[in-house]
N, C-alpha and C positions, 0 to 999 in steps of 0.2 A: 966340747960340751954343747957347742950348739947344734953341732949334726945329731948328737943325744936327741935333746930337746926336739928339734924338727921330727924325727923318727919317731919317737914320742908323742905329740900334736899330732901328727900325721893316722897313725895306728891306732888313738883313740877317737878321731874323729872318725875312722870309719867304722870302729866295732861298737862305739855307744851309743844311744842313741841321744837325740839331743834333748828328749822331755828329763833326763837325768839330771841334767845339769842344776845344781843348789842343793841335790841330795846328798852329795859326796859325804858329807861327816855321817849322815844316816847308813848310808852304805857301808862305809868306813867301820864303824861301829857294830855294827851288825858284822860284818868279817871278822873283826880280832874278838867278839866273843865267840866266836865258832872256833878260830885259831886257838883258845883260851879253852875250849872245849874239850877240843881234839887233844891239847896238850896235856889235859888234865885225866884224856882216858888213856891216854898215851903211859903219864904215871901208875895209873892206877892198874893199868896191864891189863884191863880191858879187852884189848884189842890182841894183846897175843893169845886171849880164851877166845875170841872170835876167830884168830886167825886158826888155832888147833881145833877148832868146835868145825867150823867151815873150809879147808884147805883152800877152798877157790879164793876168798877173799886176802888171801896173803900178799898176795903185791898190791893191791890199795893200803894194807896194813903197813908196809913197808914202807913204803910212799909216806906213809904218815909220819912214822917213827924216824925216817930221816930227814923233816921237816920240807917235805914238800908241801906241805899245807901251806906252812909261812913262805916258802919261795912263792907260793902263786897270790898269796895275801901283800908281797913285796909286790908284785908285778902288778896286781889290780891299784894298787896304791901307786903307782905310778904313772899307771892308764888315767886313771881317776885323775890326778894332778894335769896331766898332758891335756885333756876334756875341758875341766873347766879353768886350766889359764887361758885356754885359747877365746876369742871374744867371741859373746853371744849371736847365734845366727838374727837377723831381724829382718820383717816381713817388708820394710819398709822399701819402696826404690827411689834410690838417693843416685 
């Protein structure tokens, strides 16, 4: 678990930037209502009138409807976490 962890910390500090850091539940939040979105056009079949109306759009449709949406809402949730456990960078020379 702690090779996780490091891999984790590691991968998020270099894909986020660091003014993020305190935003995480704002982000957070704003992700799973989109995930809550998507799931909900997903019900609603939506998205297979998009995908029959536009043939091109059918593998993002797909994508959706087998919950790649939430895999990648897992993965940012866990970039996120890796970000800001890590300790704040400071201008300071100590």
């Amino acid at each position: 678990m702690k090779l996780y962890n490091k891999i984790i910390i590691a991968l998020a500090q270099k894909l986020i930037p660091s003014w993020l850091k305190g935003y995480r539940s704002v982000i957070l939040g704003i992700l799973v209502f989109l995930a809550g979105f998507v799931q909900k056009l997903v019900d609603s079949s939506v998205l297979e009138y998009i995908c029959s109306t536009f043939t091109a759009s059918c593998p993002v449709v797909s994508w959706f409807v087998s919950g790649g949406a939430l895999m990648t809402l897992g993965f940012l949730i866990q970039l996120l976490r890796g970000d800001t456990d890590s300790p704040l960078p400071t201008d300071k020379d100590e």
